[in-house]
C-alpha positions, 0 to 999 in steps of 0.5 A: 231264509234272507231275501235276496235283490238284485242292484246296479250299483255305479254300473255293476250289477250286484246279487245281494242277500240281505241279512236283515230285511230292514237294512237301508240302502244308505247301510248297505251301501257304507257296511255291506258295499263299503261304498263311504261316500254317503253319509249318514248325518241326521239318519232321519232325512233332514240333511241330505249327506246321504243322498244318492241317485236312484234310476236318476232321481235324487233319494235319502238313502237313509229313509230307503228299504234296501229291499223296496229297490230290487231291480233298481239301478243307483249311482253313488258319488264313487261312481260319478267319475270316469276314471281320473276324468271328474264329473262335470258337477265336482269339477265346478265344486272344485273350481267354486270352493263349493266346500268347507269341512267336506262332510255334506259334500257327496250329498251336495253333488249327487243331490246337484246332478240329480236336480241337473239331470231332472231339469230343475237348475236352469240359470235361476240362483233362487232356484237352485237354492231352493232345489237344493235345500234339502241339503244342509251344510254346516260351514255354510259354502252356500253361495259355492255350492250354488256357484258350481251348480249353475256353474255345472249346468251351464257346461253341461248344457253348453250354455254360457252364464252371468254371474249369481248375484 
């Protein structure tokens, strides 16, 4: 008998039977959800592509048993926006070419709204750097990538900000 759990995925609760106790959330998301935003990059957790939001906190979905989140729920990047509203976080990505080749960016953002909601951005460029290094970009858009999170931050805390050095 295959266990079964139960997801709040991006707002919808999901009954899943898992046809392999072993899948991990970052499969059952891209091949069982067909929820691609996701990445699988390095498939060991060193790049961050596949992050995602579990009951707001930022994981490699790569590194996560489907089954040891029963109950859970997980917010993709699929579910940030509200309709043709972007979140606060891909607007800035957007207005600070926060992106190159675009690979790394869903886990770039969800890793960034993560930080934001968990507190850690403030108006630092160092700390945001350093709280966002889990992340690997390849093409190296790092100084956009940092503009839009502070960026983000800002509006989401109706703050005003300087510049990054």
């Amino acid at each position: 008998m295959n266990p079964s759990i139960s997801l709040t995925i991006n707002g919808d609760r999901r009954e899943i039977e898992l046809d392999d106790p072993r899948v991990t959330l970052l499969d059952l998301l891209r091949e069982r959800l067909h929820l691609t935003g996701a990445k699988k990059g390095c498939d060991r957790g060193q790049c961050g592509a596949c992050t995602i939001l579990v009951d707001g906190r930022r994981i490699n979905s790569c590194l996560a048993l489907a089954v040891s989140y029963d109950g859970a729920a997980i917010t993709t990047i699929e579910g940030l926006a509200d309709g043709d509203a972007l979140h606060p976080v891909q607007q800035a990505f957007i207005d600070h070419d926060g992106f190159q080749c675009g690979f790394c960016t869903p886990g770039q953002i969800m890793s960034a709204v993560g930080l934001i909601s968990e507190g850690q951005a403030g108006s630092d460029p160092e700390r945001v750097r350093e709280a966002m290094s889990g992340n690997i970009c390849r093409c190296a858009a790092y100084k956009g990538i940092t503009e839009a999170v502070l960026d983000a931050e800002a509006a989401m805390s109706g703050t005003k900000r300087e510049k990054a050095a």
